[in-house]
C-alpha positions as CSV (number, residue, x, y, z in Angstrom):
1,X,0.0,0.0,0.0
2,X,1.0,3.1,-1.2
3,X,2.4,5.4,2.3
4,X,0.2,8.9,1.4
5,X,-2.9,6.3,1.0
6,X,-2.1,4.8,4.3
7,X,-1.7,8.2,5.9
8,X,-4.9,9.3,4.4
9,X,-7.0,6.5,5.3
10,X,-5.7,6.3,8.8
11,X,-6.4,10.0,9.0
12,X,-10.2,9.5,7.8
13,X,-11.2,6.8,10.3
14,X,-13.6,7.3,12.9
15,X,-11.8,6.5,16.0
16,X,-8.9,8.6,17.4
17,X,-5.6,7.6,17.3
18,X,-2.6,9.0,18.0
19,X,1.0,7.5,17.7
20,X,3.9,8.0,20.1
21,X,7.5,8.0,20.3
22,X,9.1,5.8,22.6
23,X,9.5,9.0,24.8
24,X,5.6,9.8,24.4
25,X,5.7,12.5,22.8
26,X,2.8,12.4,19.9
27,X,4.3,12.1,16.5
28,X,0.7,11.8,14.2
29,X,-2.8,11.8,15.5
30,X,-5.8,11.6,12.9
31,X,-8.6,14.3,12.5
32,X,-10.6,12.2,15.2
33,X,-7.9,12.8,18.1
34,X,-8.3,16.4,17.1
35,X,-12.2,16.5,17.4
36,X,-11.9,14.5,20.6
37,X,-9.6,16.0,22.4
38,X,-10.3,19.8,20.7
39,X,-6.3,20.8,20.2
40,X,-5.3,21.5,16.8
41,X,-2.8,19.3,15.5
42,X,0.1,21.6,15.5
43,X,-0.1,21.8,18.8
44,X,0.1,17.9,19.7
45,X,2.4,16.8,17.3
46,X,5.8,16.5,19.8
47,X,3.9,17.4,22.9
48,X,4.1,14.3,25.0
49,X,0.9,12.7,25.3
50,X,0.1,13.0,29.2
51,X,-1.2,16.6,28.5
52,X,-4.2,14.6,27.4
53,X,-5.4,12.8,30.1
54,X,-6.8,13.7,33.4
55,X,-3.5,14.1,36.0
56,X,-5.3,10.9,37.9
57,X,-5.2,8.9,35.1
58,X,-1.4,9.3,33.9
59,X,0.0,6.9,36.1
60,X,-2.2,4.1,35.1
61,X,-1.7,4.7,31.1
62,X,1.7,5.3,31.8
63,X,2.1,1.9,33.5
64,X,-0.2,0.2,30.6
65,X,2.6,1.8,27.8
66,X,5.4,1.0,29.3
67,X,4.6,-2.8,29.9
68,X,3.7,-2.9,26.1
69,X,7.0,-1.3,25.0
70,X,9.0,-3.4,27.6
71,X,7.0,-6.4,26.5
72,X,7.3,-5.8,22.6
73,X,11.2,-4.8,23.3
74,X,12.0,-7.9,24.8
75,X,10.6,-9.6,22.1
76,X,7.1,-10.7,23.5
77,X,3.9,-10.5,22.3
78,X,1.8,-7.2,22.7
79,X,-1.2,-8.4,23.6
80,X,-2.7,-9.9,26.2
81,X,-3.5,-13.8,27.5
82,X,-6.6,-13.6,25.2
83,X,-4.8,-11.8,21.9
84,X,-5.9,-8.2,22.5
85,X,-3.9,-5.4,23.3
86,X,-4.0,-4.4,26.5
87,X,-6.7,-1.5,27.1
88,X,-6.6,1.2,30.1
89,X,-10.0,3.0,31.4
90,X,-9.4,6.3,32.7
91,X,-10.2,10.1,31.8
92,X,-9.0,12.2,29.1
93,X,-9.1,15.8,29.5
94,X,-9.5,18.2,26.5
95,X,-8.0,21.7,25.9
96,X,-10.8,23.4,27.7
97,X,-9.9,21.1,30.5
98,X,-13.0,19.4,30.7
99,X,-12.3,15.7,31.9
100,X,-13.9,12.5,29.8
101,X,-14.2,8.9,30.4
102,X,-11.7,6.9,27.7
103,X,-10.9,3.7,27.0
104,X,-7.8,3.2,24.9
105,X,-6.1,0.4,23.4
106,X,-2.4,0.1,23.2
107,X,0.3,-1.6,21.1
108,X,3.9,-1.1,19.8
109,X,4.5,-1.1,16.0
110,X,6.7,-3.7,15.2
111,X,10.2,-3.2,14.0
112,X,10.4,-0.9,17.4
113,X,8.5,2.3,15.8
């Protein structure tokens, strides 16, 4: 698949999704992501993704991230026992700074990205 076709479709989906450098600092998010969380992109791309959850909740996700990039940098699998990614419930928080209930899904890319 062509990369600007992936980039477009992944841009046009319907659920947010962001991607992060191992540091967690956001390096795409989709038209979705902007909706939801009401930044413009500009603004998240580099900004390290904590700014968009609720300050109780960045432990947790934290926690959840790092055991996927430990797991998927030793070499494991991603997912959990059952073959999904693991998925965190907390609360997001949007640039007006009202808080949200969110569920997100997380995985590494393989090949480390």
């Amino acid at each position: 698949m062509d990369s600007a076709f992936a980039h477009t479709v992944l841009d046009h989906i319907p659920d947010a999704l962001l991607l992060l450098a191992p540091d967690g600092s956001v390096t795409f998010l989709n038209r979705a992501a902007e909706r939801l969380f009401g930044y413009p992109r500009a603004q998240l791309l580099g900004a390290d993704y904590s700014l968009l959850l609720a300050e109780a909740a960045r432990e947790g996700l934290h926690a959840t991230v790092s055991g996927v990039l430990g797991a998927a940098h030793d070499g494991g699998a991603t997912a959990g026992a059952n073959g999904t990614a693991p998925v965190f419930a907390g609360a997001g928080r949007r640039a007006d700074a009202s808080e949200f209930p969110v569920e997100i899904t997380c995985a590494a890319l393989p090949g480390g990205g």
